[in-house]
C-alpha positions as CSV (number, residue, x, y, z in Angstrom):
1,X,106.2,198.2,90.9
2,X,103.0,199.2,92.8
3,X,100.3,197.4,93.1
4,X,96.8,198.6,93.1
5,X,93.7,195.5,93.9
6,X,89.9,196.7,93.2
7,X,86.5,195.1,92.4
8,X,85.4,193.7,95.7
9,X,81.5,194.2,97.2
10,X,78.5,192.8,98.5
11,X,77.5,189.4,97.6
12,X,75.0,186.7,97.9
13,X,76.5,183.1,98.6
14,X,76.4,181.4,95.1
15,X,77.1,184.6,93.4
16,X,80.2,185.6,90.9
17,X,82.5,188.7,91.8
18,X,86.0,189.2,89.9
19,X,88.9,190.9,91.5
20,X,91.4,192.5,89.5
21,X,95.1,193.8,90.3
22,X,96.7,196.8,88.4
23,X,100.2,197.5,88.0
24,X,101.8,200.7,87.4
25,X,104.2,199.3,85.1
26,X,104.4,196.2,83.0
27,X,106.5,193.1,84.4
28,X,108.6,190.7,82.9
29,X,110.7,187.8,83.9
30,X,110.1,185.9,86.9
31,X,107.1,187.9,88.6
32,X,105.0,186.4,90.9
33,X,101.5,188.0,91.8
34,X,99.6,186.3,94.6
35,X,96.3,186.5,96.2
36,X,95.7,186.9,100.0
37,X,93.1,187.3,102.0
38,X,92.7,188.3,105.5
39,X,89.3,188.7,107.8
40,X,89.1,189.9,111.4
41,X,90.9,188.0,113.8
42,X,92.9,186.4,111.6
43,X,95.9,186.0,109.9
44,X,96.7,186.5,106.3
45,X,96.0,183.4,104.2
46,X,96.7,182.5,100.5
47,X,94.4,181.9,98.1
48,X,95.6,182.1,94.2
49,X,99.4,182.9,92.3
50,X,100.2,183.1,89.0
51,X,104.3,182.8,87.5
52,X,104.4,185.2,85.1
53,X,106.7,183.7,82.8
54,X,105.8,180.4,82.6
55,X,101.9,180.4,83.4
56,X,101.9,178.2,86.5
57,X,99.1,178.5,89.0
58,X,98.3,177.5,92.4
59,X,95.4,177.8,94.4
60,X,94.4,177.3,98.0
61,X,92.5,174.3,98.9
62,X,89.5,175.9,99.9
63,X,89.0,177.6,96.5
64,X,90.2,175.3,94.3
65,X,87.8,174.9,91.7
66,X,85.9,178.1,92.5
67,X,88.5,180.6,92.0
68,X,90.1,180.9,88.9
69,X,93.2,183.1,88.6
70,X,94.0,185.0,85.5
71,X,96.4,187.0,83.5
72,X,95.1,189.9,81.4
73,X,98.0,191.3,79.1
74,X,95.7,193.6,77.6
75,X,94.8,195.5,80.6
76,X,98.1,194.4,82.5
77,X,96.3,192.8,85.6
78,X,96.1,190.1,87.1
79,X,92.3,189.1,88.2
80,X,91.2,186.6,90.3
81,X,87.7,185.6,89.3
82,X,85.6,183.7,92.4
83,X,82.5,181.6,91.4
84,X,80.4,179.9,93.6
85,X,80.8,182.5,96.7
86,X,80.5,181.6,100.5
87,X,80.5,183.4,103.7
88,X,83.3,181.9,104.4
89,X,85.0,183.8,102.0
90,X,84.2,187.3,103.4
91,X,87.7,188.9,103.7
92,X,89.8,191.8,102.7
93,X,91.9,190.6,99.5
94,X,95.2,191.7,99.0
95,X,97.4,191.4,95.3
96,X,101.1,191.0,95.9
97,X,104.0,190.9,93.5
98,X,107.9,189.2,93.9
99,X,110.5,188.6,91.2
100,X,112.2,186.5,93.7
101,X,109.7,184.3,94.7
102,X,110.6,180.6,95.2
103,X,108.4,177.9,94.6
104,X,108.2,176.8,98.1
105,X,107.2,180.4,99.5
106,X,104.4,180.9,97.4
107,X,101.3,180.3,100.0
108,X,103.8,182.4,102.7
109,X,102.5,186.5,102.5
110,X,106.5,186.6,103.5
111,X,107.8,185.7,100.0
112,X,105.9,188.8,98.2
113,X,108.1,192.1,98.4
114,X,105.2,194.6,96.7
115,X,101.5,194.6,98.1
116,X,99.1,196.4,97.2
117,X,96.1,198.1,99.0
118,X,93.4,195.8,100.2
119,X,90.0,195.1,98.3
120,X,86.7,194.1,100.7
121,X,84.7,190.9,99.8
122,X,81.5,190.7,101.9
123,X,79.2,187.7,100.7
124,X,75.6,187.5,103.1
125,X,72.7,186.8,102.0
């Protein structure tokens, strides 16, 4: 399965931007796709997942609440919408897929097998 994220930009802290991650085929079972981000200097953090199968989300503390992650059957992606944007949050996103993803790994960019190509997030006023 490859991955494919797009729909990043330029931004004004407050504004709303929605990511979205395309795969090139459909996926079933236990497939995990996961959010990451990763600015200069710095190392790759988490920021959203969604279980496939069952639904289950999680979400990094500092966008909890702002970030919502979502499944989109119809299109077959995976979109993570961000609301109430802040520098902070300038990064390059990354969308990453496992089927073998356990529970406890799914903040660690080491439990995702597939990534796709990263997306760039600028928010400045």
């Amino acid at each position: 399965v490859q991955l494919q994220a797009s729909g990043g930009g330029l931004v004004q802290p407050g504004d709303s931007l929605r990511l979205s991650c395309s795969a090139s085929r459909r996926t079933s079972g236990r497939f995990t796709v996961g959010w990451f981000r990763q600015a200069p200097g710095k190392e790759r953090e988490f920021v959203a997942a969604i279980r496939l199968n069952s639904g289950t989300t999680y979400y990094a503390d500092s966008v909890k609440g702002r970030f919502t992650i979502i499944r989109d059957t119809a299109k077959n992606t995976v979109d993570l919408q961000m609301n109430s944007l802040k520098p902070g949050d300038t990064s390059i996103y990354y969308c990453a897929g496992s089927f073998t993803l356990i529970t406890s790994n799914t903040d660690n960019p080491a439990g995702y097998s597939m990534w796709g190509q990263g997306t760039q997030v600028t928010v400045s006023s």
